[in-house]
N, C-alpha and C positions, 0 to 999 in steps of 0.2 A: 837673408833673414827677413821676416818679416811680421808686423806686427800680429795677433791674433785678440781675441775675444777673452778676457779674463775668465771668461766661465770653460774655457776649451781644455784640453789634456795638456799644454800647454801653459799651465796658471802658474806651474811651480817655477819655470822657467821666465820670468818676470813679462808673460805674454808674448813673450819674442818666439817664433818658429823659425828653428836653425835647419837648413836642407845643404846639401850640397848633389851635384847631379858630375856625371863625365863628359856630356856634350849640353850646350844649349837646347833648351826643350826636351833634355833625356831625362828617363827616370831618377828622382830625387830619392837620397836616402837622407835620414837623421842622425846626424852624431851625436852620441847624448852627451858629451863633453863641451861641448861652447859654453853652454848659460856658467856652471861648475868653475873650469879653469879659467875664464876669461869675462866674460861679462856681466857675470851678478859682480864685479869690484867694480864696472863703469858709472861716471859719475850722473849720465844720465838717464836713469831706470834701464839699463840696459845699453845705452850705449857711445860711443867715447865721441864722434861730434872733431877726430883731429886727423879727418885727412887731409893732407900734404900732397899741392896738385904741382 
């Protein structure tokens, strides 16, 4: 994920661009489900800040 430009396709999705790809450096596709099921509830515009190393 990564952040974008409020003004981008993008906006609805609290600015965050969700990609996932099958190899390193492969074509990225969009699942339009992340912002939806999981991180429009995170506590920080988008995103949760509780990785566990």
């Amino acid at each position: 994920m990564r952040r974008m430009p409020f003004e981008s396709e993008v906006a609805d999705d609290g600015g965050w661009l969700f990609t996932q790809a099958d190899e390193p450096g492969g074509a990225e596709t969009r699942p339009s489900y992340c912002w939806r099921r999981c991180h429009a509830a995170a506590p920080y515009a988008g995103a949760w800040y509780d990785y566990r190393r």
